[in-house]
C-alpha positions as CSV (number, residue, x, y, z in Angstrom):
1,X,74.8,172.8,137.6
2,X,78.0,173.8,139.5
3,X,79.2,175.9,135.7
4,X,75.3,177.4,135.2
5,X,75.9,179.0,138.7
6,X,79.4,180.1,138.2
7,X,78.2,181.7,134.8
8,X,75.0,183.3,136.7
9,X,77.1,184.7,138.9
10,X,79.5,185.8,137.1
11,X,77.5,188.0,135.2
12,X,76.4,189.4,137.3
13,X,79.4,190.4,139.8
14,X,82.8,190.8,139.2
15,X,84.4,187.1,139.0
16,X,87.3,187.9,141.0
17,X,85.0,188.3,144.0
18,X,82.8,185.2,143.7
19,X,83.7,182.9,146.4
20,X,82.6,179.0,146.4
21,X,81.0,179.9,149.5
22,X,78.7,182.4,147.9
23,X,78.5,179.5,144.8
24,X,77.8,177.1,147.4
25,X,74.4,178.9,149.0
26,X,73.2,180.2,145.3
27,X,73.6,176.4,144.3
28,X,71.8,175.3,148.1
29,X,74.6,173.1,149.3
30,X,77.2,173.3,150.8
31,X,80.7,174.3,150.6
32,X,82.2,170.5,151.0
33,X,79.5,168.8,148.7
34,X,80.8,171.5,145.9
35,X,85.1,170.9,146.9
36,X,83.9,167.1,145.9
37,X,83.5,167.9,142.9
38,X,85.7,170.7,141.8
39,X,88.5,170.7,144.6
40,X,89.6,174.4,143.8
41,X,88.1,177.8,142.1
42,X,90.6,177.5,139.0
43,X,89.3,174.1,138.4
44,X,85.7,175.7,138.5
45,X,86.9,178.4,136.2
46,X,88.5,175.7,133.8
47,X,85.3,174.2,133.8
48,X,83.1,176.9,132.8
49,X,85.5,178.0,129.5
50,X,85.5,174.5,129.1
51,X,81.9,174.2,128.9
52,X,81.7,177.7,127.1
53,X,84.2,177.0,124.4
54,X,81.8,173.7,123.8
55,X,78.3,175.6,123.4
56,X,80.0,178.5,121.7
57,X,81.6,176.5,118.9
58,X,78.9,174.3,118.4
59,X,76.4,177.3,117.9
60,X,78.7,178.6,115.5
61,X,79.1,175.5,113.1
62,X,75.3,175.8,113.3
63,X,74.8,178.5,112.6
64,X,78.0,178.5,109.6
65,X,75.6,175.1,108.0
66,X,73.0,177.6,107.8
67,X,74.4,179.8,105.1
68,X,74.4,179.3,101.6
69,X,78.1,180.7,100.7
70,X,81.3,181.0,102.8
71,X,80.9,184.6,103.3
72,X,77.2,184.4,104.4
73,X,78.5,181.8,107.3
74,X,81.2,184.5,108.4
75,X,78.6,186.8,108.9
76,X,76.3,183.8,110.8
77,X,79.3,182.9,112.7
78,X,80.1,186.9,113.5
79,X,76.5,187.3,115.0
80,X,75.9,184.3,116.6
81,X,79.1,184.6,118.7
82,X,77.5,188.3,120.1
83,X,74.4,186.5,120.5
84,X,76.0,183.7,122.6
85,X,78.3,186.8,124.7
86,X,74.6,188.7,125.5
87,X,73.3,185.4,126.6
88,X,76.1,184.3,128.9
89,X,78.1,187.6,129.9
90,X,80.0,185.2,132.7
91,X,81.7,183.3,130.6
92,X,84.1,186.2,128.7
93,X,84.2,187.9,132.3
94,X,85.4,184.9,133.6
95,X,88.1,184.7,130.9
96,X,89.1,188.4,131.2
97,X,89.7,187.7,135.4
98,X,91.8,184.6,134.5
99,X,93.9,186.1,131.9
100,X,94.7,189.0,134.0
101,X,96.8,186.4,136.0
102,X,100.3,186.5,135.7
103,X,101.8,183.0,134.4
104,X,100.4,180.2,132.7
105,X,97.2,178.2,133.7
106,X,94.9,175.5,132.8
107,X,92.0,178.5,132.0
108,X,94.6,179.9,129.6
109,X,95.2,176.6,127.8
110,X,91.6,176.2,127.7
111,X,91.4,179.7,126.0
112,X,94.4,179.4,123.6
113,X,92.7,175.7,122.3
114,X,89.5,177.5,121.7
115,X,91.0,180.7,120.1
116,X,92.7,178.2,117.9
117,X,90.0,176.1,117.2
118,X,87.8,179.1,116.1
119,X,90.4,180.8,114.1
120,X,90.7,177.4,111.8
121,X,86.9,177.4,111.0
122,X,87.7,180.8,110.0
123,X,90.8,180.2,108.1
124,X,88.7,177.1,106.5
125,X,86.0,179.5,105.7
126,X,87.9,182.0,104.0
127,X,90.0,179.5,101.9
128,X,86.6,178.1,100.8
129,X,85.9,181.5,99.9
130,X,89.3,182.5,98.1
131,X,88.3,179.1,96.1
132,X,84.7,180.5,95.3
133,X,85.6,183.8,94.0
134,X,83.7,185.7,97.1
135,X,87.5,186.5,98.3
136,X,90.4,188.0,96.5
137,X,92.6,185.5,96.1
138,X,95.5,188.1,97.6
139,X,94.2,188.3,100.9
140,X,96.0,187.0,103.7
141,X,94.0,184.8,105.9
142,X,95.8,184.7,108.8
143,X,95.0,188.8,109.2
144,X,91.9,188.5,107.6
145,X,91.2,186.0,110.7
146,X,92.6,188.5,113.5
147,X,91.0,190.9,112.0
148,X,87.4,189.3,112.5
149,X,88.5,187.7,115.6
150,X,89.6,191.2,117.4
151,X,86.4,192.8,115.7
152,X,84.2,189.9,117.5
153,X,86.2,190.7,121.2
154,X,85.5,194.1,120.7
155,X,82.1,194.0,120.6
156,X,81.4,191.6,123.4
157,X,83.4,193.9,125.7
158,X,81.7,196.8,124.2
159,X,77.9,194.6,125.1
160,X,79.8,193.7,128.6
161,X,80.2,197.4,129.2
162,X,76.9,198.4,128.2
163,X,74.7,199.2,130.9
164,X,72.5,201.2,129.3
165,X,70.4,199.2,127.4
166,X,72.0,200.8,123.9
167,X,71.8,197.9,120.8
168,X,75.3,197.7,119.3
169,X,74.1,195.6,116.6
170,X,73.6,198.6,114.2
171,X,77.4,199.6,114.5
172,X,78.2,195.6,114.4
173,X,76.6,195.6,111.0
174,X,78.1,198.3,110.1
175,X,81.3,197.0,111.0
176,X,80.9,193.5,109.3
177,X,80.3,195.1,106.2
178,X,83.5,197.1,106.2
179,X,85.3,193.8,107.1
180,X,83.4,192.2,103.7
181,X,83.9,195.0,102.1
182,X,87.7,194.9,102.7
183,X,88.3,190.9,101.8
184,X,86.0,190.8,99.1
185,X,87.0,189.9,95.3
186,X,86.6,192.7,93.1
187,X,85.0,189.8,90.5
């Protein structure tokens, strides 16, 4: 309950002013019964990218099972992760406000594990792919893997910017396509 609020709240207001006293009356308790069970804000934070990390990979994998090839999952994994960002906005502002931080922390961990963990489904996906014929044998995963990963970030901040209401998901379809259209295999 204690992450669902944080996340709520989060995106809705900027993280860095969310204090576990203003958690504490959205979540009708108070401030003591919420210290039991997360004795500090960066152990709250931790938490929620925890938590995060967990749905968001999960979805993915689900929605990478759905597709028939390797290259139809990349583009199921692509739009389900800017699904997931428009449906819990807290969760990457929450990571942004903790990796502004100078120094190391246990919310960075928790972002560098999941980074990794998502870049070798990638990795998996494109090898499978190489090994199908979908992707030229000469490209080079690890880039090809940046590249769809900093495409990804993009867009959620892009959607986490976007008050007005504008759809991105023309110009992220546009966008995937030029990523396909770069790794593909000539065949």
């Amino acid at each position: 309950m204690t992450v669902r609020t944080v996340i709520d709240l989060a995106g809705e207001c900027d993280p860095a002013e969310i204090t576990t006293s203003a958690i504490a009356e959205r979540m009708e308790m108070t401030q003591g019964a919420l210290f039991r069970h997360f004795p500090t804000k960066d152990e709250m934070w931790q938490a929620v990218v925890g938590w995060g990390a967990e749905r968001l990979l999960e979805r993915l994998d689900k929605a990478a099972a759905s597709a028939a090839t390797p290259l139809a999952a990349l583009e199921a994994i692509f739009f389900s992760h800017l699904r997931f960002v428009r449906r819990h906005a807290g969760i990457p502002r929450i990571v942004l406000n903790s990796l502004q931080r100078a120094g190391d922390s246990p919310t960075k961990r928790a972002v560098r594990a999941l980074l990794f963990r998502y870049g070798e489904r990638l990795r998996a996906l494109l090898e499978e792919a190489k090994a199908r014929g979908e992707v030229a044998p000469d490209v080079d995963s690890a880039a090809a893997v940046a590249l769809f990963m900093g495409t990804v970030q993009t867009f959620s901040l892009q959607m986490l910017m976007n008050k007005s209401g504008v759809s991105i998901e023309d110009l992220a379809a546009r966008s995937f396509a030029l990523f396909v259209r770069g790794i593909r295999s000539a065949k």
